[in-house]
N, C-alpha and C positions, 0 to 999 in steps of 0.2 A: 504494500500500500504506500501510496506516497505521503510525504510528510509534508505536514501542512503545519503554521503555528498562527492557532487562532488565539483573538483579543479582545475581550469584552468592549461590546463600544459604550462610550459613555454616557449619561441622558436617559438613559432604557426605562421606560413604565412596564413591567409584566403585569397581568390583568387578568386575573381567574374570574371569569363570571359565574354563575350558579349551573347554566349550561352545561357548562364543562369546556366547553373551548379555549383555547389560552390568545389572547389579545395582545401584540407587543406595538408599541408607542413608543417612536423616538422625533422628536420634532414635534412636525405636524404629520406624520407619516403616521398611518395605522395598518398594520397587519393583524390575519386571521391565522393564525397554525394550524393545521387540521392534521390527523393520523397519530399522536403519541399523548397520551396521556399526561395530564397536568404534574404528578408524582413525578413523572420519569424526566419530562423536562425540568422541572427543578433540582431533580438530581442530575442532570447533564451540567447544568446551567452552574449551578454549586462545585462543580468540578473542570470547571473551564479554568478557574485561577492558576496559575504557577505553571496548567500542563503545555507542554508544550509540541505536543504533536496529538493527531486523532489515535492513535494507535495507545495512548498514554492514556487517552479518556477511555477512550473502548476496556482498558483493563480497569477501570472503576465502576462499567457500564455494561460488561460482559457476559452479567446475568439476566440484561433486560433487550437487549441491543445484536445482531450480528456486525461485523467492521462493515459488511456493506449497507445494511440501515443507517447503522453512525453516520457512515459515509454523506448517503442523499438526505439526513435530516439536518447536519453541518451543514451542505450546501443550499439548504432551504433557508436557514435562518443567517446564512451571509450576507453580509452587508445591512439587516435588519436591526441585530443585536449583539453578532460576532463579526469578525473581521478575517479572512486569510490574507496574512501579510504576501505581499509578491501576484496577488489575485481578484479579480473585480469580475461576480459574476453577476445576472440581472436577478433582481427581485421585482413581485408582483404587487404593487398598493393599492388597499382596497381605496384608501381614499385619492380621489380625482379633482379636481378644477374641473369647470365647466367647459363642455365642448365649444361654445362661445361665449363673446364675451372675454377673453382671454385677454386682449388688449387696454381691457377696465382692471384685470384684477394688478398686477404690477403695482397701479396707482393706487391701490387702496392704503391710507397708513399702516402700517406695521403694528398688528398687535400680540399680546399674547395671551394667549387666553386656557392654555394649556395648567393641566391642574395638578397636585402632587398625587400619588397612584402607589400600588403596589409595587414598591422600588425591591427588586430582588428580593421577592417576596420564596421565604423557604415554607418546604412541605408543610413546618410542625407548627403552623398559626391556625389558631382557634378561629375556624371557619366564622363561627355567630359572634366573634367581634370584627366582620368584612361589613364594611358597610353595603348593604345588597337592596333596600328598598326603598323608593324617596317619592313623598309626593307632595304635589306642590298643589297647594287648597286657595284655590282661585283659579282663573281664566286672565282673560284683557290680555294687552301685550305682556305686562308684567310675569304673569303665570304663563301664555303662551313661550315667550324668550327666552324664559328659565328651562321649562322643562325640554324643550328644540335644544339647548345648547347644552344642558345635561348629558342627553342623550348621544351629541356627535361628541362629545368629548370625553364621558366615561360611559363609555357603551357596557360596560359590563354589569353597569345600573338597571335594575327594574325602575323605570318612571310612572308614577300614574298621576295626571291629574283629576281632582274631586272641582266641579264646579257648577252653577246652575244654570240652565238658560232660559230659568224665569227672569231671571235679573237681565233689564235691558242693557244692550249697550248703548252709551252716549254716544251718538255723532257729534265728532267734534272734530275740526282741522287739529294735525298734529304736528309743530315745528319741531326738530331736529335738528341735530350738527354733524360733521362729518363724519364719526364715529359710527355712524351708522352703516356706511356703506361697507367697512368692513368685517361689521356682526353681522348683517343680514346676508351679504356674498361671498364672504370668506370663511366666517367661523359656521352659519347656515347653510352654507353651500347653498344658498339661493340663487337662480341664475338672475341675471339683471331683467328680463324682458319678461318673466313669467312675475316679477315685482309687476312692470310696468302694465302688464297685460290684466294683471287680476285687479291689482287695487289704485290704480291713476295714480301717480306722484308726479305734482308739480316739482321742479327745482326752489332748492332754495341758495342764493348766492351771498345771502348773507343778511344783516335787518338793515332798515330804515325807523332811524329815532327820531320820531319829531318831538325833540326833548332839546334841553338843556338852557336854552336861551330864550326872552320872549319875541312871539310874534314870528314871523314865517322863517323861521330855524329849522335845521334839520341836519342830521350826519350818516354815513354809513358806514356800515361795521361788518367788511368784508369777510370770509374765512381765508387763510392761507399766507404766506410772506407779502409784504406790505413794502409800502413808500412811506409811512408818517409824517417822517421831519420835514422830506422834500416837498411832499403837497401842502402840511400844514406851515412851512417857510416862503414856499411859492404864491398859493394859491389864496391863504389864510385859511382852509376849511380841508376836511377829509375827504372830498367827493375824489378826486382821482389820486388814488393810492394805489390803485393795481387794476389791472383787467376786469375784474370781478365788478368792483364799483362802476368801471364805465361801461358794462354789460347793464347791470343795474339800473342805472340811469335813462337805460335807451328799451327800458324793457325787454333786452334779448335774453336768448335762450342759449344752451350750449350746443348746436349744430349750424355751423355756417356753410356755405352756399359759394366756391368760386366762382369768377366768370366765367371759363370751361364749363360751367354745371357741377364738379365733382364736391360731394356735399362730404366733409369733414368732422371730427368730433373737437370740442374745446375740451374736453374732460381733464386731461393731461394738464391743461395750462390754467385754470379756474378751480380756486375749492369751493365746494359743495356738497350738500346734504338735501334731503328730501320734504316737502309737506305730504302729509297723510293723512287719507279721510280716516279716522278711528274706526269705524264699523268696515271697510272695505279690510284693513288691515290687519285685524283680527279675523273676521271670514277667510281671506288666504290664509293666516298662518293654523286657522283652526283647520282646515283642508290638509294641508300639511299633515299635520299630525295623526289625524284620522287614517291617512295612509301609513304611517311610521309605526314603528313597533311600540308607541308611549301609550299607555293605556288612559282611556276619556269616560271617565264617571260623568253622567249627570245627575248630581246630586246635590241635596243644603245639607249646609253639615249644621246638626242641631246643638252638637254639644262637644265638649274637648274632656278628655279623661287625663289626671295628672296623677302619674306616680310619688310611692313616699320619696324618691331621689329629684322631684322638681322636673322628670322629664313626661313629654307628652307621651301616655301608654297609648291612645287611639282617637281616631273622632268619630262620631258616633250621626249617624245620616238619616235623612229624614225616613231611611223606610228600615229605621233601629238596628243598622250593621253598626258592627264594632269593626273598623279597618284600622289596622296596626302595621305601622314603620317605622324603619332606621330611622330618618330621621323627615323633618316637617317643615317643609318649604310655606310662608305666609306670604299671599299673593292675594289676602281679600280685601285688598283695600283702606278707604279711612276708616271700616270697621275695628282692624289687626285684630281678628279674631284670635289668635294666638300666639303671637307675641305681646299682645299688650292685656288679652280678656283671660289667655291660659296663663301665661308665664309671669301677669304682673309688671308689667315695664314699664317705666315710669316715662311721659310723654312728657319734652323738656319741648316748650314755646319759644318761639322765634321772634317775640310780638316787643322784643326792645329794638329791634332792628327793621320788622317786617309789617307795616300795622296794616294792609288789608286783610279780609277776611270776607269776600263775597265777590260775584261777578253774575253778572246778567250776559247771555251768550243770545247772538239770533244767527240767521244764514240768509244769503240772498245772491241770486244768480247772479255772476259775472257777465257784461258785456262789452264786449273787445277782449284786449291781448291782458292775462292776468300776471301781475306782478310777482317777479322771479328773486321775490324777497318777503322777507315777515314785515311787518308795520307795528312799528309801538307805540303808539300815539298818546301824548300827555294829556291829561282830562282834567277837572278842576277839582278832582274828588281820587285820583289815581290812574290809570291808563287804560290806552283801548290796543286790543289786538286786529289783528288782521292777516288770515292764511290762509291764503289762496288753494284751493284744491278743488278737480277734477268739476269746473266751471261755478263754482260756488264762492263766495268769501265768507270764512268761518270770522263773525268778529265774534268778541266779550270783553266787556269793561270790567276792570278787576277796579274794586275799591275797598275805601273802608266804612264799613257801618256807624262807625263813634262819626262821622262825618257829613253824613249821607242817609236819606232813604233808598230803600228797590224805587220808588214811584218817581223820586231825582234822579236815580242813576237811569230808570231809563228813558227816562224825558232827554236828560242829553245825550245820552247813546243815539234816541233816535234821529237828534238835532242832526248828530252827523252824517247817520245812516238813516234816512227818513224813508229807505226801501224795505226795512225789516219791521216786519208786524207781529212776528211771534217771538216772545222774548221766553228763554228759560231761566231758571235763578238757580244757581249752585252756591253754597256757604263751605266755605274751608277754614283750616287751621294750616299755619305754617308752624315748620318745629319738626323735631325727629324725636325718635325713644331712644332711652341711655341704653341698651342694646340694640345691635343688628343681630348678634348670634348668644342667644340664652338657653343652655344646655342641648336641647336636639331641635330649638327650633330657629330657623332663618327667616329673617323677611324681609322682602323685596319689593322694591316700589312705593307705593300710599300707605302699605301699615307699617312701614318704618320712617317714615319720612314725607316731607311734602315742602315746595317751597312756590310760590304763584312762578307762573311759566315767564317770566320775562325775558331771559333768556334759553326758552329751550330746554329747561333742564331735566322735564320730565322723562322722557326716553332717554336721554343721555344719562341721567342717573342708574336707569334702572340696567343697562349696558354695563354701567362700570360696577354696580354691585354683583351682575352676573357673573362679570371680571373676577372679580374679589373672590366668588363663591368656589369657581373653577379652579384659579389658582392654590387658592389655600383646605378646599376643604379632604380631609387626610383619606386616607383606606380604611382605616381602623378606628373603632368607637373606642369607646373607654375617655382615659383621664386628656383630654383636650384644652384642660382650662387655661394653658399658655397661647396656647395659636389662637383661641376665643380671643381673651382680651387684649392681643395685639390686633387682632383685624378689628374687631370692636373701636378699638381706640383710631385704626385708620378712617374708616369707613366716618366715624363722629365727624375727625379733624375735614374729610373731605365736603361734607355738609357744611358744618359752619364755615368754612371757608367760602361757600358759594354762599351762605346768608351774607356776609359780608361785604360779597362780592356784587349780590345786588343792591348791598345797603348804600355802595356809593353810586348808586344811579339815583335814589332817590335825596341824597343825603345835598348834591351837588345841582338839582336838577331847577332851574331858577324861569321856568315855563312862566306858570302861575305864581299869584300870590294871594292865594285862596290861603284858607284855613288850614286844610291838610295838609300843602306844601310847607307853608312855614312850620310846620308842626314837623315834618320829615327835613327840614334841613337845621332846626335847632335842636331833633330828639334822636335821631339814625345815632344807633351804636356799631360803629364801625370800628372797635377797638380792637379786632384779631387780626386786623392789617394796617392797622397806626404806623406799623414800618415800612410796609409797601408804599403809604401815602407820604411819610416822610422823606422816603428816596425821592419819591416824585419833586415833592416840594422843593428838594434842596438842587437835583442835576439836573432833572428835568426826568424825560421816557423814559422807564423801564427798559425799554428795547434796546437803550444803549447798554444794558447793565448784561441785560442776557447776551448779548452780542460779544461782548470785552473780554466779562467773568461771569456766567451762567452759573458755578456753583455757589453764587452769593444767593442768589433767588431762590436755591435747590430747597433750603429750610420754610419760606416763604409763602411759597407757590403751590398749591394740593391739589390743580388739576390744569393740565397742557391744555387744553380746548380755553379755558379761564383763565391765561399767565399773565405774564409780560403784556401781551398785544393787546388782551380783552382790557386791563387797567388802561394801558397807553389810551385804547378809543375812547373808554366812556370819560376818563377826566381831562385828556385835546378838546374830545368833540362837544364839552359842557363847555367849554374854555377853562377850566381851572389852573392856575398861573403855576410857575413855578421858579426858581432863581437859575443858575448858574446852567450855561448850555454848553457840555465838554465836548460837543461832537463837531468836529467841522460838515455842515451839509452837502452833499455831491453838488457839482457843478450845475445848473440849472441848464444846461446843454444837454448833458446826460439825461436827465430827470425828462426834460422835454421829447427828447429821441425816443423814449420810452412809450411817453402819451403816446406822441403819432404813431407807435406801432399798436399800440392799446386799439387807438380808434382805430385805422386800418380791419382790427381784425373786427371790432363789434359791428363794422360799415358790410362786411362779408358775413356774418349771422344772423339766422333768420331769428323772426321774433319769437319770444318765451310759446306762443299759442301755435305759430306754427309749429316751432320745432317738436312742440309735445305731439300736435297733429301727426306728424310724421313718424312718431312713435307707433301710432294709433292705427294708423294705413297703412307704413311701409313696413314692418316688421322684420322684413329679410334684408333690408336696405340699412335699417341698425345695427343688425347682427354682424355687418360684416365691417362698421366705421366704429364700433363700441368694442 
């Protein structure tokens, strides 16, 4: 036999599921094993260390194995989890990229979402402390995201959702940020056109603040690397910072048009995220599922059962099953039926920093080309939204009640919008619970958390806490109380830091000088970024900081979508002053070469309505520029 000297590769998740297949994970690569026994690879696997030829294993394995089994089952798992130095053969991955679309995914950020797993996991672990069964008690996107991402990522999970579809869904437009494109297409393996086709997503290229100043003001707050200093030096105002903004401005969309005809994608050169109808987007992903291996209860859970160790023994469903799991994903919402009604969690208010707490929502058709942006528009009681989707504009005025009546907020909601006649009322609390993770249960979304959507951060939360869950959640039950209270303690810092983060929107924002306003710019507690604000004050943008020395911000800063840039917009684009300016600005030569190629390319893009149009008719004509 030839001698071969294999090498554990590094990174490896093994992955015994209850099936009995064995799952190996290195990367984002997932393989299936099939023909050897779970035991016998772990005793190969246990004796790969120090050997240094097959023939060496084979005399550790000589009772289970002939050298030519050894042989083709080495060859099977190389390059997967072992390595033959001097040898590169192919191996098969279950897991694939999309047959199109291929030219979107490259561009998607970089995440990871990959979680800790069965790390060289030996024969003699007590199977019933594997964690094997998890279900996640809710629906929405929240419950949907969790248990889809669950499942691609520790497939050796039984998932089941418990949910009811007595409870309606809200339609409501759903803004986003870019993080979405690479949960929904890369971590979901969703293809982009089966997005587009099932649930209409306008683009979103970034918001429009009609804030900060009185009287016809306004700024835009693009996604992606920026011009700041150059535009706000040039120009006095943010409107051309990048592509995005003067897409923006002209109502275009991301597919341009040369003279030749040959129709191109901007994807590559513009960031961007999605609006979503809320009921179109839970209908795909509940589609999704239905065909997946995740199990779909419809059910009300009437009751939660607690062990004397504090952990949830079951929930208990309206037609009196007891269902019992590892552990208890909370996805029901403002209710937190189980993190906050089972486990006791105490719900800490946002209401020093945050003081709405209601919002009147209407819809009314779109006519013409719809805007490839959110709208936050400053109101005399708090603000109005606007998001655009699938020929509709979702508004709702978020206010506060100590301020305002429903019968004021919507007298002037309709002042603006005198097209909407049907108005809904939703009351909220902002504010999180002092846990995310309290003994076996997790929650995700509205019953851990909530903060009014001014930026976006509803999906984008509920992303990064899936984040979190993937990463950190272990193999093994038992004593967890260290990895609890450090993602506990992230997950908080990440929250307040976005209370904060919208506290100086309001704190800075010199629109009105109504009652609320002065109330939000002499009471905003913005004290968990007093040092972000101090930098500001004293050098001026942040952006020059990240740019210099980025690990001065590293302590600072608890979420990349929210950094450097997102401060630099909202306190430029309010005008808030600051002293000493260390950066020389580029040459206005420069900066101008720029623009002209900017406009060039928006002058060559069709508008936001066509281009969606063309999603809508040409399908095969996307497939092949996407």
């Amino acid at each position: 036999m030839e001698i071969k000297i294999p090498d554990k590769l590094t990174d490896v998740d093994i992955l015994l599921p209850a099936s009995g297949e064995i799952i190996i994970r290195r990367n984002r690569d997932v393989n299936q094993i099939n023909g050897i026994a779970p035991e016998l690879f772990i005793k190969i696997w246990n004796n790969i260390d120090g050997i240094k030829s097959t023939t060496e294993i084979h005399a550790q394995c000589a009772e289970d194995l002939t050298p030519e089994n050894l042989t083709d089952f080495l060859n099977t798992i190389n390059g997967i989890c072992i390595r033959f130095v001097g040898e590169k053969l192919e191996t098969v991955q279950l897991h694939k990229s999309p047959e199109a679309g291929e030219k979107m995914i490259p561009l998607l950020a970089p995440e990871d979402f990959d979680g800790v797993c069965v790390r060289n996991l030996d024969a003699g672990k007590d199977a019933d402390q594997i964690y094997k069964k998890v279900v996640v008690v809710g629906g929405g996107t929240a419950g949907y995201f969790t248990a889809l991402a669950l499942k691609k990522k520790r497939p050796e999970l039984q998932v089941t959702i418990v949910e009811s579809t007595g409870i309606p869904v809200i339609g409501v437009g759903e803004a986003t940020t870019p993080v979405i494109l690479s949960f929904l297409h890369e971590v979901l393996d969703i293809h982009p056109m089966d997005l587009y086709e099932a649930v209409r997503p306008s683009w979103k290229l970034g918001i429009k603040f009609d804030w900060g100043l009185p009287g016809d003001y306004h700024f835009f707050n693009p996604f992606g690397l920026n011009n700041l200093l150059e535009s706000d030096y040039y120009n006095n105002g943010l409107d051309y910072v990048t592509l995005g903004t003067t897409l923006m401005m002209q109502g275009k969309g991301l597919i341009a048009r040369k003279r030749n005809g040959e129709y191109y994608s901007l994807m590559n050169q513009v960031g961007y995220a999605y609006h979503l109808e809320n009921r179109n987007l839970i209908q795909f992903l509940r589609s999704i599922i239905l065909k997946s291996d995740i199990e779909w209860l419809d059910r009300v859970v009437k009751n939660v059962k607690v062990d004397e160790n504090g952990d949830v023994s079951a929930i208990v469903t309206d037609r009196e099953e007891e269902l019992s799991y590892d552990l208890y994903i909370d996805c029901s919402g403002f209710k937190s039926l189980l993190l906050e009604g089972a486990m006791k969690s105490e719900f800490i208010p946002f209401d020093k920093t945050l003081f709405t707490d209601r919002a009147v929502t209407g819809i009314y058709n779109i006519e013409g080309n719809p805007n490839p942006f959110t709208l936050a528009q400053s109101m005399h009681h708090g603000w109005n939204w606007n998001i655009p989707v699938d020929g509709e504009n979702h508004r709702g005025y978020v206010h506060a009640s100590a301020f305002c009546t429903v019968d004021e907020a919507m007298a002037e909601m309709q002042k603006v919008n005198p097209q909407i006649t049907d108005f809904k009322v939703v009351h909220f609390k902002s504010g999180r619970h002092r846990e995310f993770w309290k003994n076996n249960v997790i929650a995700i979304g509205n019953s851990y958390a909530f903060v009014e959507p001014l930026e976006s951060t509803g999906l984008h939360m509920i992303i990064e806490s899936v984040k979190t869950l993937l990463k950190n959640l272990p193999a093994e039950k038992g004593n967890n109380t260290a990895i609890r209270e450090a993602v506990n303690q992230k997950v908080a810092m990440q929250w307040d830091y976005i209370k904060w983060f919208l506290g100086i929107h309001f704190k800075y924002n010199k629109k009105f000088d109504t009652p609320y306003w002065k109330h939000c710019r002499n009471e905003t507690d913005v004290s968990g970024v007093q040092d972000l604000l101090d930098l500001y004050g004293q050098i001026g943008p942040l952006t020059i900081i990240a740019e210099n020395d980025p690990e001065i911000l590293q302590s600072l800063v608890h979420d990349q979508v929210f950094g450097a840039h997102g401060f630099d917009y909202m306190l430029m684009g309010q005008k808030v002053p600051w002293g000493k300016q260390f950066r020389v600005v580029p040459e206005k030569s420069d900066y101008l070469e720029k623009r002209k190629k900017w406009q060039e390319i928006a002058d060559e893009a069709l508008s936001h309505k066509e281009s969606l149009d063309l999603f809508k008719n040409h399908p095969d004509l996307i497939r092949e520029i996407i």
